[in-house]
C-alpha positions as CSV (number, residue, x, y, z in Angstrom):
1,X,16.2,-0.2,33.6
2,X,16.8,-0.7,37.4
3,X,20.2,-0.1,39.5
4,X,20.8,-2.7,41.7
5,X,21.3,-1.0,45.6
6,X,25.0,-0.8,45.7
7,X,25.0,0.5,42.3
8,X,27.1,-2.1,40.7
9,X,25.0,-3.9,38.8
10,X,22.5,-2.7,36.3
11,X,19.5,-4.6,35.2
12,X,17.6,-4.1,31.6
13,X,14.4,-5.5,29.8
14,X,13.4,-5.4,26.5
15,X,11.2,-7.1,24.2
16,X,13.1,-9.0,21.3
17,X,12.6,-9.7,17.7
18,X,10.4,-13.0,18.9
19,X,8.9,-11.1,21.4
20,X,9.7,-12.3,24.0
21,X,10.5,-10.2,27.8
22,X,14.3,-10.6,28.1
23,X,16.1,-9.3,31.5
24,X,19.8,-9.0,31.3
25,X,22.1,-8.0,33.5
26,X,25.7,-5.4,33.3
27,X,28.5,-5.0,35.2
28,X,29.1,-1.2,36.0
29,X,32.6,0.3,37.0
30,X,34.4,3.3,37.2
31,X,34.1,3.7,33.0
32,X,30.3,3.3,33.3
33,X,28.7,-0.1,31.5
34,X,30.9,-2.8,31.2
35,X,29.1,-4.4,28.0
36,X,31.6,-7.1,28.0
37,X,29.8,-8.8,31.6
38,X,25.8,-8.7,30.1
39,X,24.4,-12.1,31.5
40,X,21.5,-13.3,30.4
41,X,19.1,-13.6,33.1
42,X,15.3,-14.7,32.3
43,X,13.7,-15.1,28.7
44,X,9.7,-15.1,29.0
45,X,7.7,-16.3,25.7
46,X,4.9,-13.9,25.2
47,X,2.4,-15.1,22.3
48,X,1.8,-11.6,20.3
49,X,3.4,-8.2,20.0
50,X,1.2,-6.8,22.9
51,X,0.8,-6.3,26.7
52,X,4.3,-7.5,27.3
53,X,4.4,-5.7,31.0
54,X,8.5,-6.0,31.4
55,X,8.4,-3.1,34.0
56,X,11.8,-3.6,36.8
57,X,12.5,-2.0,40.6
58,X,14.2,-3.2,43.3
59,X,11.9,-3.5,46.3
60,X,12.2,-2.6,49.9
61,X,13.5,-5.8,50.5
62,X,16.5,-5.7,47.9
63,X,15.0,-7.9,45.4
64,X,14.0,-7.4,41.6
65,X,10.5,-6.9,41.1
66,X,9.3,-7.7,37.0
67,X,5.7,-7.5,35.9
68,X,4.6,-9.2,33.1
69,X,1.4,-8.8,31.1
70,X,-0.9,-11.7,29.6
71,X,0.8,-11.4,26.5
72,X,-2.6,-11.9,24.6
73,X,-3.6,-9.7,21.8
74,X,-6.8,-9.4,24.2
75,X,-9.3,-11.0,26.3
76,X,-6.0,-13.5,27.7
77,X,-8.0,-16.6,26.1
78,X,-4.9,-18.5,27.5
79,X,-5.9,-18.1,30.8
80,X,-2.2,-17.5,31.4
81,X,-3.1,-14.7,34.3
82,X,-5.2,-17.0,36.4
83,X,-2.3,-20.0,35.4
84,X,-0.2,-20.1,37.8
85,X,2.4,-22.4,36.1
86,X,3.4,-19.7,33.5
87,X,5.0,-16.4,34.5
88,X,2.1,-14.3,31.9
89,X,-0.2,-11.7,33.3
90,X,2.1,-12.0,36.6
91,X,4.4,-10.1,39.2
92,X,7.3,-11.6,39.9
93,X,10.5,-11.7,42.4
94,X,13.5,-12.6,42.4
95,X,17.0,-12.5,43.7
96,X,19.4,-11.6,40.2
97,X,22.8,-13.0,41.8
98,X,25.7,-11.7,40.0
99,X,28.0,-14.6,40.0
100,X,27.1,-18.5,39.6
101,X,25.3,-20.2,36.5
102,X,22.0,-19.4,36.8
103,X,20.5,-16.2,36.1
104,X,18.7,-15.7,39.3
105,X,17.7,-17.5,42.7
106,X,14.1,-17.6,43.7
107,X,13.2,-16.3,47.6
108,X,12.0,-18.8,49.6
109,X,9.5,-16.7,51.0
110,X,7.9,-16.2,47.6
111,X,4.2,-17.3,48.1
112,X,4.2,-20.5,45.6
113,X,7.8,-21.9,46.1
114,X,7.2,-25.7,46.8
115,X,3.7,-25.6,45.4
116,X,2.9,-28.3,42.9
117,X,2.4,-26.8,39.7
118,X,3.2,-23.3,40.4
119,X,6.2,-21.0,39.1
120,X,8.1,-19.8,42.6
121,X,8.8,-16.6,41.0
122,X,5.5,-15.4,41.2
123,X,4.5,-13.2,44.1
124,X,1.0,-11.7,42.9
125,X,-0.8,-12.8,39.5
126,X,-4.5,-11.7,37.9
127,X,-2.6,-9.0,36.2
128,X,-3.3,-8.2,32.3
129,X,-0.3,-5.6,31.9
130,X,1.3,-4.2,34.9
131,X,4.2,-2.2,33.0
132,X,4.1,0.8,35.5
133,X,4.4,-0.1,39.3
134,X,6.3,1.5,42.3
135,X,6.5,1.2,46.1
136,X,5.8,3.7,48.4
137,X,9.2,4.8,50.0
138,X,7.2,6.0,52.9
139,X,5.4,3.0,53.5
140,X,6.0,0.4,51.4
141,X,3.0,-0.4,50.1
142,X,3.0,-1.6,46.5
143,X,0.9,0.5,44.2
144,X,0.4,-1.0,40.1
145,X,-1.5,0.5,37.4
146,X,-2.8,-2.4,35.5
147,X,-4.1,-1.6,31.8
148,X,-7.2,-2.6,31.0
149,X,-8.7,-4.1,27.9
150,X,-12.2,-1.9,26.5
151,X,-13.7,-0.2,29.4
152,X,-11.9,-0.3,32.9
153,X,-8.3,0.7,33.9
154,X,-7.8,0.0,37.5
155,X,-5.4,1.2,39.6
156,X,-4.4,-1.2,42.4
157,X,-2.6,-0.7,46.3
158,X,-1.4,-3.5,48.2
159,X,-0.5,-2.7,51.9
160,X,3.2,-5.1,52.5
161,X,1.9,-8.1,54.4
162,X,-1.1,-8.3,52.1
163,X,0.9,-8.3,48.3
164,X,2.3,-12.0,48.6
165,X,0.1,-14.2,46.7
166,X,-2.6,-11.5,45.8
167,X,-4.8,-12.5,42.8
168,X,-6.5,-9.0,41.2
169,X,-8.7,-10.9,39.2
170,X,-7.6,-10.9,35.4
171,X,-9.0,-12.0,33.3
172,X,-12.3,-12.6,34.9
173,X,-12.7,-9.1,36.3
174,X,-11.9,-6.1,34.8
175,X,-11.1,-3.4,37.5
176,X,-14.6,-4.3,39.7
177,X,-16.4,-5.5,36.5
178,X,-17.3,-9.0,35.5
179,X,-15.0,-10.2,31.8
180,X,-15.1,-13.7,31.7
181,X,-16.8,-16.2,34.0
182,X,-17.3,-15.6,37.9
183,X,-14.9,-13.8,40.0
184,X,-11.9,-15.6,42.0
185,X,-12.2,-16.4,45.1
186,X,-10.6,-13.2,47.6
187,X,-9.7,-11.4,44.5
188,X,-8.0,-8.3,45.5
189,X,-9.9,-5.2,44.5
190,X,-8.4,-1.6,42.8
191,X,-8.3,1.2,45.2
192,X,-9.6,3.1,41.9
193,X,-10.9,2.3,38.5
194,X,-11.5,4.4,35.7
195,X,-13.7,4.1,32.4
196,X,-13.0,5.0,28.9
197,X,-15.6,7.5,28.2
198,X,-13.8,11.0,29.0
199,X,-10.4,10.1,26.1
200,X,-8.5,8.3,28.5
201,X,-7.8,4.5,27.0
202,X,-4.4,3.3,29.1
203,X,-3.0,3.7,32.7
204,X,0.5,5.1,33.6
205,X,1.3,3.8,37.0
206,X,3.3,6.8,38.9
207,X,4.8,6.9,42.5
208,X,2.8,8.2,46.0
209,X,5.1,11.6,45.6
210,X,7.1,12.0,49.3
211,X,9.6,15.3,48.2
212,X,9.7,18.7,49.8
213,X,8.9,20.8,46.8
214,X,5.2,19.9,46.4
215,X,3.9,20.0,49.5
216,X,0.1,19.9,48.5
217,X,1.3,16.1,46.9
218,X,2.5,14.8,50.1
219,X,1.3,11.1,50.3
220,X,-0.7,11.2,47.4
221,X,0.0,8.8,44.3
222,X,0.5,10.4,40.8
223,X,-0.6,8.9,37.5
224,X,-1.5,9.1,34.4
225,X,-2.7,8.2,30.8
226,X,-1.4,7.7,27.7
227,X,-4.3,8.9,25.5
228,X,-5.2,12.3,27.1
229,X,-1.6,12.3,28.5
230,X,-2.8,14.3,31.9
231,X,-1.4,13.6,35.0
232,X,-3.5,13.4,38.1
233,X,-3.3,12.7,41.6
234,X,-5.1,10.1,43.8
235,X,-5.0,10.9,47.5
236,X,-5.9,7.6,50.1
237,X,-5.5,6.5,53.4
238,X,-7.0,3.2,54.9
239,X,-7.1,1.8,51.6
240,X,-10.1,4.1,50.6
241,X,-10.2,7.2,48.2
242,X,-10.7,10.8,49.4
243,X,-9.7,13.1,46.4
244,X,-8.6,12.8,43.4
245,X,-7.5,15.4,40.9
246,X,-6.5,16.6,37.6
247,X,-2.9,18.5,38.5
248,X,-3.8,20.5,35.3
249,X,-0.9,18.9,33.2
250,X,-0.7,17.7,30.1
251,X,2.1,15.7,28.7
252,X,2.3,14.1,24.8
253,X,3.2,11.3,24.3
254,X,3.3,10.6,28.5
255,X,4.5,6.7,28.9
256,X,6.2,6.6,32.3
257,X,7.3,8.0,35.1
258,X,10.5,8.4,37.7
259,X,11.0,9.7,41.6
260,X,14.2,10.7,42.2
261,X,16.7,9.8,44.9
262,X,14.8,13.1,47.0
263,X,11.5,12.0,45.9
264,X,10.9,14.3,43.5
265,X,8.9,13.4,40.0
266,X,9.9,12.7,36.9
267,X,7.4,12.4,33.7
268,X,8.7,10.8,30.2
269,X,7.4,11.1,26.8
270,X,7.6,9.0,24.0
271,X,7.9,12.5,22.3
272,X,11.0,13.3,23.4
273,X,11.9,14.7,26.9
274,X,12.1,13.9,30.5
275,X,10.2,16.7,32.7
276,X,10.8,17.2,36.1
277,X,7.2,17.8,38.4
278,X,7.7,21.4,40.1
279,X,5.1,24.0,41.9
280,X,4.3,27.2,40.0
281,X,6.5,29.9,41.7
């Protein structure tokens, strides 16, 4: 889910019987949802029952932000990241106008509008399954946590005037390694990658955490896995890691995460609960 700023319109994907990515759209109002105003705002085909992405947030600049994964059941042997005339294994942006007949107006600073060939609602593409991403409210710099397929999850940071049009490299690189033929051209690199040989298997993008409460977190981005469920933090500057560190939590089930309107944390589990980040007193 994603409020729209203004809070008057709320925005919802899901994956469907067919599975496809659906984003609808509601009216909200003084009695909460108005269920009675869902539009229908983009369909996306996706070819198997995983890596669907489907992740939403409004951006710095206002606009709705969906990332979509390759769709593939592994490997992408579509090519569909690397394609760009399909929206798979992509980020996308777009402007979800309430009123009119169509769902949804494309930016025309989008990177490919006008390009033969190319879908204009793509901003950044190479992406197997970017379900967890988030800006920096500080800075907005666009962090993603890209799942990877048997060895390598990468996490990736993409300073604002660098994001549009940024290829990180599915499906011929996996984080840094080499998956399927030679590496693109300017393929933008993970600020960190990790391996599958200490239990972890899938990345959980977080938020760089900017609140008051944690002052040993200021700046730094917080993750996490769904395997080993432990959340960790990964502290940058100049687009280089310094530390990074397990925070010494563990959390079930762990499939997402939330900053609130202070910037503080939020972890969920699939197990049931929503758990607020806090310092030990």
């Amino acid at each position: 889910m994603a409020l729209a700023p203004g809070g008057g319109q709320l925005y919802v994907t899901f994956t469907d019987r067919r599975h496809a990515v659906r984003l609808v759209g509601f009216a909200l109002g003084a009695g909460g949802i108005d269920s009675a105003s869902r539009r229908e705002i983009l369909t996306v085909a996706q070819p198997s029952i995983r890596h669907h992405g489907g992740g939403i947030v409004f951006g710095p600049d206002g606009l709705l932000w969906l990332g979509l994964g390759d769709g593939s059941l592994g490997g992408d042997p579509a090519d569909a990241a690397q394609s760009l005339a399909t929206l798979r294994g992509k980020l996308l942006r777009i402007d979800p106008s309430p009123n009119g007949g169509k769902g949804y107006r494309v930016p025309a600073t989008n990177p490919f509008v006008g390009r033969q060939g190319a879908r204009a609602e793509i901003w950044a593409y190479g992406l197997r399954n970017p379900w967890r991403y988030s800006f920096d409210r500080a800075t907005g710099e666009l962090w993603i946590g890209d799942v990877g397929q048997n060895i390598v999850e990468e996490i990736n940071r993409v300073a604002p005037g660098q994001a549009a049009g940024a290829n990180f490299g599915w499906n011929r690189l996996e984080g840094r390694r080499r998956f399927n033929g030679p590496p693109p051209p300017a393929a933008t690199p993970p600020i960190h990658q990790y391996n599958h040989d200490d239990g972890r298997c899938a990345v959980v993008g977080g938020h760089v955490y900017r609140g008051a409460q944690l002052r040993g977190l200021q700046g730094a981005y917080v993750y996490g896995d769904v395997c080993d469920g432990r959340i960790r933090a990964l502290a940058s500057a100049r687009g280089r890691p310094l530390r990074h560190r397990d925070l010494g939590l563990r959390l079930p089930g762990l499939v997402s995460f939330a900053e609130g309107h202070a910037g503080e944390l939020y972890a969920l589990s699939l197990a049931g609960g929503i758990y607020r980040l806090a310092a030990v007193a």
